[in-house]
N, C-alpha and C positions, 0 to 999 in steps of 0.2 A: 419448429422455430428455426429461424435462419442461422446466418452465419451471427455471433455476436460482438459486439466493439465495445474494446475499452476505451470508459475515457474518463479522464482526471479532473477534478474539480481543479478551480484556480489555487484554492488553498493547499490541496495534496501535492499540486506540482511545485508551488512553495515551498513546502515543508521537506519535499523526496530533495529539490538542491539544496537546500541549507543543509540534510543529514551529508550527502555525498560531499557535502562543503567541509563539513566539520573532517569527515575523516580523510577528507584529503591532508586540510591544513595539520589535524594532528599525527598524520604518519607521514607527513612532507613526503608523500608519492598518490597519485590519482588509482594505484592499483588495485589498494583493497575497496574504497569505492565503485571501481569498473567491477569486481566481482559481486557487489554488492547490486550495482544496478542489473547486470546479467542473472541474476539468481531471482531479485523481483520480477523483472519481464518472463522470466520461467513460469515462475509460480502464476502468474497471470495468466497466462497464456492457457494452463490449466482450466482457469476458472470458466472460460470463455466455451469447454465442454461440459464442466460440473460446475456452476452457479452457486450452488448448495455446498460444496466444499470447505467455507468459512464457517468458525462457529457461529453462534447466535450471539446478537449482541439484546442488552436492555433495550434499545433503541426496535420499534417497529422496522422489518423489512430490512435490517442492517447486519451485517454479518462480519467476522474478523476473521482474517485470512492469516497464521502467523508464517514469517517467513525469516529463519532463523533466527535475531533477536530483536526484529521489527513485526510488527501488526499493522496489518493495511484495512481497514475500513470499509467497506464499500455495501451497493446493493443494486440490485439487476430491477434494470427499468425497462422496460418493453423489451428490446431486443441488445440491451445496451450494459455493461456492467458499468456503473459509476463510482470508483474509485473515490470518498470524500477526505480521509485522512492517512496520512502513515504517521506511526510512530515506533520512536526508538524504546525500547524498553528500559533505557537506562534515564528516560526524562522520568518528570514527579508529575506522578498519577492524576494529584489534582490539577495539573495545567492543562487537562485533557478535554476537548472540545471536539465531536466527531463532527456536526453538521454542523 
């Protein structure tokens, strides 16, 4: 298989600013969010060689990537990983909607 690409659904990219939002706003510095964002594009980056790296989720073809106290969503389509949700683990469970 080829080279593979990430890409984010409209809703994950929603969701990935409002977390980087909130922890900006509540530590009034962009810093621990720029480590935040540098540590997901890590772990992704990974994925992009191991697909199957995520757990299995209920959801058909869906797998959870965790990455420190966030979980990213996603599932490989042809040649493509698509990223559908991040979540913070400190949100309630039941507002959880992955696709």
């Amino acid at each position: 298989m080829g080279k593979r690409k990430i890409v984010w659904s409209h809703r994950a990219n929603i969701k990935l600013f409002q977390i980087l939002d909130f922890y900006t706003q509540r530590n009034q510095s962009p810093l621990y969010a720029k480590r935040i964002f540098k540590k997901i594009k890590q772990e992704l980056s990974l994925l992009k060689k191991q697909p199957e790296l995520g757990i299995p989720t209920d959801l058909d073809a869906v797998r959870g990537l965790i990455v420190e106290n966030f979980i990213i969503y996603y599932e490989e389509i042809d040649d493509m990983i698509v990223v559908h949700f991040i979540r913070d683990c400190n949100q309630n469970p039941a507002d959880l909607i992955i696709k």
